[in-house]
C-alpha positions in Angstrom: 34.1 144.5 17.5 30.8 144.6 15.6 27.4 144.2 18.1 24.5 142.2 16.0 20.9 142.3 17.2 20.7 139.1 15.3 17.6 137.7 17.5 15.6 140.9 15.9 12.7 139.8 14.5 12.3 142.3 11.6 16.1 143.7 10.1 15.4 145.1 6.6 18.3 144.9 4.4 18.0 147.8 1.2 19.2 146.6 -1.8 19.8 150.4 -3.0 20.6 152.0 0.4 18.5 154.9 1.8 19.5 158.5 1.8 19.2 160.2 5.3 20.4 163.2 6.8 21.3 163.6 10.7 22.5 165.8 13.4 24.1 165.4 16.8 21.0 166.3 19.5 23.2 165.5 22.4 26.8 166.1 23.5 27.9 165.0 27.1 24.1 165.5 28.5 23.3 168.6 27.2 20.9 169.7 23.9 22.9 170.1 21.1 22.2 170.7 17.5 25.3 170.1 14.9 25.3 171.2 11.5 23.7 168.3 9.7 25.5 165.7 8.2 24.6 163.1 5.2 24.5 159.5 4.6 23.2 156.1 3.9 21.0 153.4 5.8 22.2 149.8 4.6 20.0 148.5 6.9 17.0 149.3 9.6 15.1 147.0 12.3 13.0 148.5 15.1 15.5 148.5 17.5 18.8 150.2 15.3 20.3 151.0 11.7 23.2 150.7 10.4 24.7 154.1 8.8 27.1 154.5 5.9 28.7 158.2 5.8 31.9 160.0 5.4 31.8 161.8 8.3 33.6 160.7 11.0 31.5 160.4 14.2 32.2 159.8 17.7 31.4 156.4 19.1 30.6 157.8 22.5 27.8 156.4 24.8 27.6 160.3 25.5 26.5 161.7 22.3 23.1 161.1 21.0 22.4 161.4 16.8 19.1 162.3 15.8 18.0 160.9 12.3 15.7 162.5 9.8 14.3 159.3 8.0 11.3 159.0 4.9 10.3 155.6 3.9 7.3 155.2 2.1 6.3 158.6 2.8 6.7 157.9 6.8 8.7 160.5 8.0 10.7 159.4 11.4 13.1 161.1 13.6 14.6 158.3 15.8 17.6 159.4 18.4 20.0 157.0 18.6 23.6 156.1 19.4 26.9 154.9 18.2 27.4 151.8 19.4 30.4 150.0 17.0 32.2 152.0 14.1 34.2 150.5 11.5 36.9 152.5 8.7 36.7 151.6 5.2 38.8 153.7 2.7 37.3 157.1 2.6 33.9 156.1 4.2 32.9 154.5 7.7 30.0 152.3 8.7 28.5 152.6 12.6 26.3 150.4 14.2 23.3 152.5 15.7 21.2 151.4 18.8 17.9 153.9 19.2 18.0 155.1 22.9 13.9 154.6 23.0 11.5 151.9 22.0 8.8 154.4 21.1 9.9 154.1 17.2 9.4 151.0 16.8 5.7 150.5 15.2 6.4 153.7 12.9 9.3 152.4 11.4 7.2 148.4 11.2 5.0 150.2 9.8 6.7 152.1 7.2 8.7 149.2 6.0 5.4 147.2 5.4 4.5 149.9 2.9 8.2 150.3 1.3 7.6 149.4 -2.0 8.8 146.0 -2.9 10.3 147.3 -6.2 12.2 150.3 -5.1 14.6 148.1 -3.1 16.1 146.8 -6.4 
């Protein structure tokens, strides 16, 4: 079952969604670093995203996915996790929760310069 953060203040939805690229950084408490796998951000808020990819990823409390994000020229690496998953044909959406506030005013701040006209 889906989680929604609903009561987020900020969710930004992208009408063309975002390219990112990502790798596993953690694996059962210990550093890791996975070949790097590619995707698509539907949608951001300071607290999550939700990914798009065809890579099938573990939704595991125990495995930590560290994202390579640029948005307006911001570049952010949030850690986060898989917290819901979902299958659809040959692609499958996750729901992730960052494990750390810290990114939250980088990525505020890189939406409020996302240009209003590249989101159509």
């Amino acid at each position: 079952m889906k989680r929604f953060k609903r009561e987020e203040p900020l969710r930004y939805e992208f009408a063309k969604p975002l390219d990112v690229s990502f790798y596993i950084s953690r694996l059962r408490g210990e550093q890791s670093q996975s070949s790097r796998g590619k995707g698509v951000i539907r949608n951001i808020s300071p607290g999550g995203l939700r990914l798009e990819s065809t890579l099938d990823l573990p939704k595991d409390k125990e495995v930590e996915i560290t994202f390579e994000l640029d948005i307006a020229g911001h570049t952010i690496q949030p850690i986060g996790c898989i917290v819901w998953k979902e299958k659809s044909y040959d692609r499958t959406m996750y729901g992730v929760d960052f494990v750390s506030n810290e990114y939250e005013q980088n990525i505020i701040r890189a939406l409020k310069d996302y240009p209003k006209n590249r989101n159509s």
